[in-house]
N, C-alpha and C positions, 0 to 999 in steps of 0.2 A: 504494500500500500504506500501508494507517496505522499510523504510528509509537507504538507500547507505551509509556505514559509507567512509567517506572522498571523497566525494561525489565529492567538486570543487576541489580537488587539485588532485585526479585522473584522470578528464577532463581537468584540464590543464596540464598534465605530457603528456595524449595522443594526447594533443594540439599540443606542440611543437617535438612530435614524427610525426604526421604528418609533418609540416615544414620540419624537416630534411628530410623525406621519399618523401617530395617534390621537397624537393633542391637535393638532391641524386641520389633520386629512388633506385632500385633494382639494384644487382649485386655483390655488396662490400662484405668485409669480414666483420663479426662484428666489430674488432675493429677501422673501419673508423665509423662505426654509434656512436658507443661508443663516440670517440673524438668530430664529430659532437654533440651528445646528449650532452656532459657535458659544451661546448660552446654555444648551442641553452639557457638552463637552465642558464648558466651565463648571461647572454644578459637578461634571463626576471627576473634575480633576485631570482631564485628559490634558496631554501637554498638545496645543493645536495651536496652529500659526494660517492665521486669513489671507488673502490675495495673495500669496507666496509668489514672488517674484526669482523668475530664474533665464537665464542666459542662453542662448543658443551659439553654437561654436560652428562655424564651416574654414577650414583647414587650415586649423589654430587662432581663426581670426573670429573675434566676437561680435556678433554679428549685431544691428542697430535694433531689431525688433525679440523682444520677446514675450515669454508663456509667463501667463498667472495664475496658479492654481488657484480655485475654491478654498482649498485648506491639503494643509500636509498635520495629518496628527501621527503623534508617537513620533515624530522627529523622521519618520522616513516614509508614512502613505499616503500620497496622493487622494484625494476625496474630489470626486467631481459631482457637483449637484445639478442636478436635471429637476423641469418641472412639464414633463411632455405627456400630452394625452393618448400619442400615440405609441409611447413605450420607447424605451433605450433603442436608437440609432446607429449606423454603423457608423457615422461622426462622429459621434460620443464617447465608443472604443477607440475611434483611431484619434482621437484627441486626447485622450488620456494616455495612449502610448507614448506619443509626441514628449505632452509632461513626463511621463517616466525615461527616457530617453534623456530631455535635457535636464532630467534631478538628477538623477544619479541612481533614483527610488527603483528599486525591484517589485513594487506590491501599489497597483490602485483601486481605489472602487471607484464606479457609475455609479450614482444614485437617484433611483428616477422617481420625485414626489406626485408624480401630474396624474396617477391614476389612483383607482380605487385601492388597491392593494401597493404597497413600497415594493418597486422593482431594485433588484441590483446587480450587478455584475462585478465579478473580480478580476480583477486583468495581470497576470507575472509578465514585468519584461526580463 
């Protein structure tokens, strides 16, 4: 069987994305989930970092435009928040790769608040 790298803190990131997707539900724009998520996270202590601003490289050279995560909690996962009614897109994985790529992060989630149930996906790059 293969071992899940960050196995508890990605079940406790979709922990309290539930809660909020509880307390909420559907409908919102993302960034009420946002504000909610970075308050759910404060309350249990999670170490998480908002608009996480990081650098893209092309052949050593830094390039003028870059990615800003949703949030990186626990110091290395990526967190992308969705608020789509049509469910998680293939934009959505391949943007979060992107961010994993230029963090350096091995582990992200999709998180799509936009429907009746919390959708989510885990992405390893």
């Amino acid at each position: 069987m293969e071992k899940l790298i960050q196995k508890n803190d990605t079940y406790q990131i979709i922990g309290i994305c539930m809660e909020v997707h509880k307390e909420l539900g559907f409908g919102f724009s993302e960034i009420v989930y946002k504000d909610a998520l970075e308050i759910e996270a404060e309350l249990k202590e999670f170490p998480v970092l908002r608009e996480k601003e990081f650098n893209v490289h092309y052949k050593g050279k830094k390039l003028r435009h870059k990615y800003f995560a949703d949030f990186v909690m626990f110091d290395n996962i990526i967190v992308e928040i969705k608020a789509c009614a049509d469910g998680i897109a293939d934009e959505h994985i391949s943007q979060t790769l992107n961010y994993l790529k230029a963090s350096g992060c091995s582990v992200g989630l999709v998180i799509n608040f936009g429907r009746k149930s919390l959708e989510y996906k885990r992405l390893v790059f």
